[in-house]
C-alpha positions as CSV (number, residue, x, y, z in Angstrom):
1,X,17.0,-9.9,-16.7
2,X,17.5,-13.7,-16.7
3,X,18.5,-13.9,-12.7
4,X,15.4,-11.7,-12.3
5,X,12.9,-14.4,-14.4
6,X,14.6,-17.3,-12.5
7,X,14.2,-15.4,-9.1
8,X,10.2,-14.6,-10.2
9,X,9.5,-18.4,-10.9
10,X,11.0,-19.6,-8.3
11,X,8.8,-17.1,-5.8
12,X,5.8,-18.1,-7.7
13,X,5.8,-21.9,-7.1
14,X,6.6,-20.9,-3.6
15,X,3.3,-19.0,-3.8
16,X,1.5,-21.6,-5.6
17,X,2.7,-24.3,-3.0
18,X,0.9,-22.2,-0.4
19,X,-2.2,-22.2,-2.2
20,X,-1.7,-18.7,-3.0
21,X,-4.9,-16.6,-4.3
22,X,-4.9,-14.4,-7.3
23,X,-1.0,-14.4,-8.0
24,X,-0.2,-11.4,-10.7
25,X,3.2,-11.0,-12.2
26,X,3.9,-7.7,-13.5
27,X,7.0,-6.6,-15.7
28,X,7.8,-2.9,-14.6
29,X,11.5,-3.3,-16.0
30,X,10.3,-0.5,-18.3
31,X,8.8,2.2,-16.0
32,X,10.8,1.5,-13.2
33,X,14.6,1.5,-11.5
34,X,13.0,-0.5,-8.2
35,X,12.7,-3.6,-9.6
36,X,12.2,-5.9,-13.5
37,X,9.3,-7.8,-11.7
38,X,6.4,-7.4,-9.2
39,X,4.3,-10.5,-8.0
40,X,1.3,-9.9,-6.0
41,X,-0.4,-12.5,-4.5
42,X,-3.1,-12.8,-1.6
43,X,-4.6,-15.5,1.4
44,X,-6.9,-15.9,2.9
45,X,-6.0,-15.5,6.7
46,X,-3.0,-14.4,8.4
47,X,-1.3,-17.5,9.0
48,X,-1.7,-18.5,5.4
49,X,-0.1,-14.9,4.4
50,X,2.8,-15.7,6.8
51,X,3.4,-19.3,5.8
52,X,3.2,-17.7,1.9
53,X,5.9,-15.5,2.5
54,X,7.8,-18.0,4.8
55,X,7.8,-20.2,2.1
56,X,8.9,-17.3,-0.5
57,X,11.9,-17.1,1.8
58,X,12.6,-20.3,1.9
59,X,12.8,-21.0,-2.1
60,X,14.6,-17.8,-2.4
61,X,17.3,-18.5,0.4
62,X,17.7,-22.0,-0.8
63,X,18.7,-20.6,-4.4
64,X,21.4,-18.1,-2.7
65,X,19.0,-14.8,-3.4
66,X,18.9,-13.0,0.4
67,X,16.2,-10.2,1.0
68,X,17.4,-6.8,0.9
69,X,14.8,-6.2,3.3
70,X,11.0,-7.6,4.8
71,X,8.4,-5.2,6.3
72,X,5.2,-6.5,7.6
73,X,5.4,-9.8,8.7
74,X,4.2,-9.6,12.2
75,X,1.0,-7.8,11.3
76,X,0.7,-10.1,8.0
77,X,-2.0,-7.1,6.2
78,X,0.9,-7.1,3.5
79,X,3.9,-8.6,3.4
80,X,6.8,-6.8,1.0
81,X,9.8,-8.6,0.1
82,X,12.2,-6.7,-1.6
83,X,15.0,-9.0,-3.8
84,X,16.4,-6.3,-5.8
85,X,15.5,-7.9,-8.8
86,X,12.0,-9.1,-7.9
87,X,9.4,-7.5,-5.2
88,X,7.0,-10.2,-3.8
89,X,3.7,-8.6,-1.9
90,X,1.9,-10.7,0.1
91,X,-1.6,-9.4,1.3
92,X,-4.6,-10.2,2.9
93,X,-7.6,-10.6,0.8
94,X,-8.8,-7.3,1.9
95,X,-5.9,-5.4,2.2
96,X,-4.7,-6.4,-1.6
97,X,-8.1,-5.0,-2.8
98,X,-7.6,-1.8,-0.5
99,X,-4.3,-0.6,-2.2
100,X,-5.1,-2.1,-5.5
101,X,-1.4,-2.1,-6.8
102,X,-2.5,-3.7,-9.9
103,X,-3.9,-0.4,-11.0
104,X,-1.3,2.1,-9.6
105,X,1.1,0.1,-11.5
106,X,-1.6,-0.2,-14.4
107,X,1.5,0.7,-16.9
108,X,3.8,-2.1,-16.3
109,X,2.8,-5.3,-18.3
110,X,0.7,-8.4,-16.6
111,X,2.7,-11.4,-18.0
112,X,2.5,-15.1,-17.3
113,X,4.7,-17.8,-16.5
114,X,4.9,-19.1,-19.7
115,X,6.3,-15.5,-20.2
116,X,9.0,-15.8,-18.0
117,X,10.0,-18.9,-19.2
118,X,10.9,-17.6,-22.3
């Protein structure tokens, strides 16, 4: 779980660096074999969703952590990221309200980055 807190912070100040909106970080370690963490963030426009998830990639790659696999960059509605360890979606502002995966995941646990540092 330690690579997996590493990987999450350093996707969330690639986020942040972007300006990301609205950036959640949930802990489905418990209710799930997909993945420890889930961060879910959203922009504004589609280049800003893009250049979010560009910069994801970047941090990531930089640390030695490769995607298992992206879907959805070209369209840039949402953006998943799949690290194993970590799933970063990227949305539009729209689209993150639409599927609303804060509430289909309502049972893993909204933590902070003061909880991953731990």
């Amino acid at each position: 779980m330690e690579e997996s807190k590493k990987m999450a912070l350093l996707a969330l100040d690639a986020l942040e660096d972007k300006k990301a909106e609205d950036i959640a970080i949930l802990d489905i370690s418990e209710i799930s074999v997909l993945a420890d963490y889930f961060i879910i963030a959203n922009g504004t426009n589609r280049n800003q969703v893009q250049a979010m998830a560009d910069s994801v990639e970047e941090a990531l790659g930089k640390a030695g952590y490769e995607p298992k696999q992206i879907e959805g960059y070209q369209t840039a509605n949402w953006i998943l990221m799949d690290y194993k360890d970590i799933i970063v979606h990227v949305f539009g502002r729209e689209d993150r309200g639409f599927y609303d995966l804060e509430r289909i995941w309502r049972d893993g646990k909204q933590i902070t980055r003061e909880d991953l540092q731990r």
